[in-house]
C-alpha positions as CSV (number, residue, x, y, z in Angstrom):
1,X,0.0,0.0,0.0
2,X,3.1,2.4,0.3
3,X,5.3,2.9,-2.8
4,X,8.9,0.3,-2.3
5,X,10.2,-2.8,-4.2
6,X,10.9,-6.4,-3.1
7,X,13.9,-7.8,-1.2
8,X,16.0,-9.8,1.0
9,X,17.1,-10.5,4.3
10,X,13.8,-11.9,5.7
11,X,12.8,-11.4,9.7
12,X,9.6,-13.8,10.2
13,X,7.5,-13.7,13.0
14,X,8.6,-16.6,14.5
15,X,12.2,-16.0,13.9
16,X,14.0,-15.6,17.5
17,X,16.8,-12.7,17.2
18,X,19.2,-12.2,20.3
19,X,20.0,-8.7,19.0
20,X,18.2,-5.7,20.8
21,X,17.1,-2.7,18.7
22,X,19.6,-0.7,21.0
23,X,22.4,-2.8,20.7
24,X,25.2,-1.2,19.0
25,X,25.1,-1.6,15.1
26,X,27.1,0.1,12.5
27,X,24.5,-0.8,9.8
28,X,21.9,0.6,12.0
29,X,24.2,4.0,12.8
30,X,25.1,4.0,8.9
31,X,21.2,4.0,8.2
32,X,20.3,7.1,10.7
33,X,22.6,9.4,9.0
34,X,20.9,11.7,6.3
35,X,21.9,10.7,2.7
36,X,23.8,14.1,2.2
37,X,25.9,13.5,5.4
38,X,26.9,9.9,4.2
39,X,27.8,11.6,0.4
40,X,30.3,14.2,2.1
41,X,31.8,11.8,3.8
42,X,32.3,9.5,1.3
43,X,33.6,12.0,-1.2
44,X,35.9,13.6,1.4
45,X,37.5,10.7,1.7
46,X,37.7,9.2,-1.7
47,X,39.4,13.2,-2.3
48,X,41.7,12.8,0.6
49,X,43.0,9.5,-1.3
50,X,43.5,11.0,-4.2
51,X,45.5,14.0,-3.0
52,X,47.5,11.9,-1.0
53,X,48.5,8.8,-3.0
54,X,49.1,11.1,-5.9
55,X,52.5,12.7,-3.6
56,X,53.3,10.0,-2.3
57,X,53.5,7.8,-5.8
58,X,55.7,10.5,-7.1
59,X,58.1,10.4,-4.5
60,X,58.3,6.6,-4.0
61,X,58.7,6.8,-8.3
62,X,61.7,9.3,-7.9
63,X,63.2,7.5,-5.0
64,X,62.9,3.9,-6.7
65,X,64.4,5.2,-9.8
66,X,67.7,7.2,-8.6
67,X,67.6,4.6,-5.6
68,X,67.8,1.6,-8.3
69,X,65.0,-0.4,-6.3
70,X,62.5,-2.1,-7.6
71,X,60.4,-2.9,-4.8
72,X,59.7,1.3,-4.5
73,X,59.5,1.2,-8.7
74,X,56.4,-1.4,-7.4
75,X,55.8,-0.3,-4.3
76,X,54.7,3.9,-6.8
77,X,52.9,1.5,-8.9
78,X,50.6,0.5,-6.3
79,X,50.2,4.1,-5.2
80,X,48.9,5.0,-8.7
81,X,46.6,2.2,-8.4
82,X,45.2,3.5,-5.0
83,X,44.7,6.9,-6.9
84,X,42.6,5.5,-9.8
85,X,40.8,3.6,-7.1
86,X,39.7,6.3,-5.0
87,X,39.1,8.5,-8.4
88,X,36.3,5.3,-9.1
89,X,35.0,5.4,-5.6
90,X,34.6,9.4,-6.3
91,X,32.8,8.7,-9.5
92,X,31.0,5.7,-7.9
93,X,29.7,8.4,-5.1
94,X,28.1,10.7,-7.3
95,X,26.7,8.4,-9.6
96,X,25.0,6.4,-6.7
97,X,23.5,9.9,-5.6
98,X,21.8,10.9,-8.7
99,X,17.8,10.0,-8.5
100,X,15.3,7.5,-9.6
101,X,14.6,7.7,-13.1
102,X,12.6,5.4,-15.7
103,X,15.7,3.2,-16.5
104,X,16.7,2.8,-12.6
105,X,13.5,3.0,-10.5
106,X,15.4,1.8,-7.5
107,X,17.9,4.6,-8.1
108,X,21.8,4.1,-8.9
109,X,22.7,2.6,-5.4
110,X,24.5,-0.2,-6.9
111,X,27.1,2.1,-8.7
112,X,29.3,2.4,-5.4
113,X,29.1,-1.6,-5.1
114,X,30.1,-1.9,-8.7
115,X,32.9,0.3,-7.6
116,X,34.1,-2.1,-4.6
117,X,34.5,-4.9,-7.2
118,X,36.3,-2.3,-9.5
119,X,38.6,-1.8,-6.5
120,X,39.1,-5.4,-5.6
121,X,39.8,-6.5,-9.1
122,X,41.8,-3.5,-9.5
123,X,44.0,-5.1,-6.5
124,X,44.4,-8.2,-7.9
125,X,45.4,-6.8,-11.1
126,X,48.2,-4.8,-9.6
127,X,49.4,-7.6,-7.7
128,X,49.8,-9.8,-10.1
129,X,51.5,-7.0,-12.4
130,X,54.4,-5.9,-9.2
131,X,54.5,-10.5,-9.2
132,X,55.6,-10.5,-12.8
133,X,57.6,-7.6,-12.6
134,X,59.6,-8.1,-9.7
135,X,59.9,-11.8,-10.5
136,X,61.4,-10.7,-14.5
137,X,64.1,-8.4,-12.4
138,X,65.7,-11.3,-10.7
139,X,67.6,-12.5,-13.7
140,X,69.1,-8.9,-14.7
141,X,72.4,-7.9,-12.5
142,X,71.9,-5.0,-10.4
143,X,73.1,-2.8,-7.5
144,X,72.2,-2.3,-4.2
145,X,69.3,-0.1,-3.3
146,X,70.3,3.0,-2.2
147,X,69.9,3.2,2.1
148,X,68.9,6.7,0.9
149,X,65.2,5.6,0.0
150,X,64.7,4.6,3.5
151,X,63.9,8.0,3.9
152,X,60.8,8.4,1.6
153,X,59.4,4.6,3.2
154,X,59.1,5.2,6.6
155,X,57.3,8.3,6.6
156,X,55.3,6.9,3.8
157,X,54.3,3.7,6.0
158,X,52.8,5.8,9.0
159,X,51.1,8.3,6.5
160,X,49.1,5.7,4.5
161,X,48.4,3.7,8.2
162,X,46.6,6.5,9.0
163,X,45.1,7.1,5.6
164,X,43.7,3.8,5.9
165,X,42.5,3.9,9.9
166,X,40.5,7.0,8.5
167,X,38.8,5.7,5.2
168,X,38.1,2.6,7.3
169,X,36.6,4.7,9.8
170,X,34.5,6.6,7.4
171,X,33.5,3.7,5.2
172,X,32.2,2.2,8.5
173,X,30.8,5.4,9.8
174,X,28.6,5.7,6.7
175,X,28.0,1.8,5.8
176,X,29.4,2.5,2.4
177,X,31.4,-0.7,0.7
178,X,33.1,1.0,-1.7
179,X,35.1,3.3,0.7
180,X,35.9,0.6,2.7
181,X,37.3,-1.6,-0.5
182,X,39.5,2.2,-1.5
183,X,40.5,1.8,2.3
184,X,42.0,-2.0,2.5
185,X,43.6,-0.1,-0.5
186,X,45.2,1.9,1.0
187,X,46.1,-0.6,3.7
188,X,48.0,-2.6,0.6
189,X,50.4,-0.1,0.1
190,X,51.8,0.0,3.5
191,X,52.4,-4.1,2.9
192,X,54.0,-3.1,0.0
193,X,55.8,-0.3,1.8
194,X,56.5,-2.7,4.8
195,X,58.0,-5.5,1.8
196,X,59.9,-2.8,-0.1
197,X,61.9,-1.8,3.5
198,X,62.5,-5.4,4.2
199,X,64.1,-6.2,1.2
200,X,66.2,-3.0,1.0
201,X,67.5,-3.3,4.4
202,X,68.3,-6.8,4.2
203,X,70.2,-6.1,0.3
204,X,72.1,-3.4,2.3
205,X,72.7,-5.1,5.3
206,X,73.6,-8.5,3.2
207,X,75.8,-7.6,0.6
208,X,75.9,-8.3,-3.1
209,X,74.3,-11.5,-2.7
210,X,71.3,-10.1,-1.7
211,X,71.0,-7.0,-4.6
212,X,67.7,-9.1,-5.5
213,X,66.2,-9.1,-1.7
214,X,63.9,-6.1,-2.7
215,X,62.5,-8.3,-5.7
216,X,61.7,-11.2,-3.5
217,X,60.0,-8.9,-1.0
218,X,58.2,-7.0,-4.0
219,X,56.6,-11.1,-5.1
220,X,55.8,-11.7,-1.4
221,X,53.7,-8.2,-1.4
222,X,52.3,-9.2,-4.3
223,X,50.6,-12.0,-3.0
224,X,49.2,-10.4,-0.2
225,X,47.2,-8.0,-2.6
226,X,46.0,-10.7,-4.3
227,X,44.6,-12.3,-1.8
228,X,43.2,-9.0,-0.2
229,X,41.1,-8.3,-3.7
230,X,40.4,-11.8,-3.2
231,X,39.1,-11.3,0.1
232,X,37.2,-7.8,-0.5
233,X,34.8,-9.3,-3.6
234,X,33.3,-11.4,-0.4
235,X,31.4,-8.7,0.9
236,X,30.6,-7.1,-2.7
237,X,29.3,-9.9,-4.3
238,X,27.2,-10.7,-0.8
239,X,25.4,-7.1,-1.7
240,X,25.3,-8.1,-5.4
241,X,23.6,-11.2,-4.7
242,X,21.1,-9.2,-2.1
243,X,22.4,-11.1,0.6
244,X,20.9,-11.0,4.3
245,X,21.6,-7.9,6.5
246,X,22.6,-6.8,10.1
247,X,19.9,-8.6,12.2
248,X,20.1,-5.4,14.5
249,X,19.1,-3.0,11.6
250,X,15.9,-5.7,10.7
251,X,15.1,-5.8,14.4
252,X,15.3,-2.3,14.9
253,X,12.7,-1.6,11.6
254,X,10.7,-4.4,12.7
255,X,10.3,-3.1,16.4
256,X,9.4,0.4,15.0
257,X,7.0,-0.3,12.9
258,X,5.3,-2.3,15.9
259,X,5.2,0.8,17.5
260,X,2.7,2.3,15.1
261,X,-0.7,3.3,17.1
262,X,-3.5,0.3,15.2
263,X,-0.5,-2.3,14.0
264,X,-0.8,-5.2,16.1
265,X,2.3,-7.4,14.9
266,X,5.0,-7.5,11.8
267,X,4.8,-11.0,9.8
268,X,8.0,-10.5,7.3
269,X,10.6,-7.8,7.2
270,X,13.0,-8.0,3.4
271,X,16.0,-5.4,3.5
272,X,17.6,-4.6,0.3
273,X,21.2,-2.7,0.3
274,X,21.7,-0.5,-2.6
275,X,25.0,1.7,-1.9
276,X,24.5,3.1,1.5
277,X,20.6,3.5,1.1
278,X,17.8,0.4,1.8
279,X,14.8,-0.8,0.2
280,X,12.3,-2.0,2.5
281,X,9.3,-4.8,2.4
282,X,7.3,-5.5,4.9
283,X,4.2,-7.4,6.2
284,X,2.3,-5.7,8.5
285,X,-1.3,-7.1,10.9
286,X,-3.5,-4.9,11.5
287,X,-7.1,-5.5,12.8
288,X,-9.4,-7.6,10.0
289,X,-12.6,-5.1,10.5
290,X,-11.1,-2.0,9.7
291,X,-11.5,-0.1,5.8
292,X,-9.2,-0.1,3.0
293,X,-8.3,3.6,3.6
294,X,-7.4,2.9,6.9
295,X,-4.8,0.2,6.0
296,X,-3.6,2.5,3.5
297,X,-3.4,5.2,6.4
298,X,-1.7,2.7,8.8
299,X,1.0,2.1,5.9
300,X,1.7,4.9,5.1
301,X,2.3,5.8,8.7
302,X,4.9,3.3,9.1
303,X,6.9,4.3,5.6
304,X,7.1,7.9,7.3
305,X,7.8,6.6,10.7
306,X,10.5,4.3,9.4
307,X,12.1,7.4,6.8
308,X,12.0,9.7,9.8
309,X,13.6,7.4,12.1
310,X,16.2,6.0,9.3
311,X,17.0,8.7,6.8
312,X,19.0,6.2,4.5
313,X,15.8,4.1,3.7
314,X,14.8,5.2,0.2
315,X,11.7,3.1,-0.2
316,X,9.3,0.8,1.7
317,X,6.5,-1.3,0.6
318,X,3.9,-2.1,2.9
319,X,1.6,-5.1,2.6
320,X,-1.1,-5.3,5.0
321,X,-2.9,-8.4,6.5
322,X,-5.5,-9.6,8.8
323,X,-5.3,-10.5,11.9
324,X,-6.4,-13.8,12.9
325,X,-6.9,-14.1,16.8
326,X,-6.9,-18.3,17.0
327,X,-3.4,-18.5,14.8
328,X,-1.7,-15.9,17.3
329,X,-3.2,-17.9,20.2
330,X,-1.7,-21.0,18.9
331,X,1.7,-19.2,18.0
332,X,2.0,-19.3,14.8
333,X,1.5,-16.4,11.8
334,X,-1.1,-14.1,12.0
């Protein structure tokens, strides 16, 4: 009876949840910020990556070059990647704010999860590129690293630490995937930070026999980025596939809509994630004897009461039935 689409993540009646509505959640925090809110966020971040990668690639670039290591040569190349991957998560942002139209009645949510499996591919693809070219520069003689390049990796490891604690913080703050998947991408290039300082130390410290330590360091990185794109398509392709959400935010929709004056239970509650805003369907029991416009009124009341109370919830769809007095008796559905 109110406007909305069908869903996932199913809370029946009978289903037994340990999770209060005031327990903390952060899909439950993520949906009481206003959409705007969440967007500035998002984008300052995604900005902040951008700004920040971009010095920092040129200086581990210069420093890999004139300091003849590879694993910094690898180490810029991943920087670069963490710029074109916040520049997608940027895009991915404004596209994903942009309204309902014919062709998308459900909005462009999906465009910032799209852009979390951009990112995670992205990472895969990067490590596999530093693999093959760290692994080609074992066979070619070489010098030492210079010690002199220490100097640009240290202060680069604590900067993009806390780059990454931010995003992380953000992405959270706002329930958005896609600055979370930029984040753990930011998190890679302090591995391969952390890998290009092991293997310069230890071809400095070691002698000639170790000129290719840096190399060997860059492959180990590599791996680890692999696996971390591997790791972040989990929780995208989860969304993709409209996969169940926090039980805490279902509870917490479920118990408010309860708490509409004339609604006397909630049968079914679907939650659909699109982006950082939700889709909502619901079955709602309301007295048998009362008219069709009241129903209507009653479900309308709880669309507004759930918007109001969860600014992120684009949509809800509110299907009313009776109820029966013998079924709730007995336990079962009304």
């Amino acid at each position: 009876m109110a406007g909305g689409s069908v869903s996932l993540g199913n809370l029946d009646s009978e289903d037994a949840y340990s999770v209060m509505p005031n327990q903390h959640s952060e899909a439950l925090e993520a949906a009481r910020m206003h959409p705007e809110r969440s967007l500035r966020t998002g984008q300052g971040s995604a900005l902040q990556g951008i700004l920040v990668n971009g010095a920092l690639g040129a200086a581990k670039l210069a420093a890999g070059v004139l300091g003849h290591s590879y694993a910094l040569v690898a180490d810029a190349a991943e920087s670069y990647a963490d710029v074109m991957s916040s520049c997608v998560t940027l895009y991915a942002l404004r596209v994903a704010a942009e309204p309902a139209d014919p062709e998308h009645p459900a909005g462009h949510g999906r465009a910032e999860t799209l852009a979390s499996a951009v990112t995670a591919l992205a990472l895969i693809a990067v490590g596999a590129w530093i693999f093959s070219y760290a692994m080609g520069s074992l066979n070619e003689p070489r010098s030492a690293p210079n010690p002199l390049t220490l100097l640009v990796l240290v202060p680069v490891i604590f900067v993009k630490e806390r780059l990454f604690h931010s995003m992380r913080s953000r992405g959270k703050k706002i329930g958005s995937l896609a600055v979370l998947s930029d984040a753990w991408h930011q998190r890679s290039d302090v591995v391969t930070s952390v890998a290009a300082l092991t293997g310069i130390i230890m071809a400095w410290v070691g002698g000639p026999a170790w000129n290719h330590a840096d190399s060997w360091a860059a492959m180990l990185a590599s791996v680890w980025l692999m696996g971390t794109g591997l790791w972040l398509l989990g929780p995208t392709l989860h969304e993709l596939m409209e996969g169940s959400v926090d039980p805490a935010l279902l509870e917490f929709i479920r118990e408010t809509s309860q708490g509409c004056e004339g609604i006397k239970g909630i049968d079914k509650v679907w939650v659909r994630k699109l982006g950082m805003r939700l889709m909502v369907d619901m079955h709602v029991v309301v007295d048998p004897d009362i008219s069709v416009k009241e129903g209507h009124r009653l479900a309308h009341e709880v669309k507004d009461r759930l918007q109001r109370e969860l600014p992120q919830v684009r949509d809800v769809m509110v299907h009313v039935e009776p109820f029966h007095e013998e079924k709730a008796r007995a336990g079962g559905k009304a």
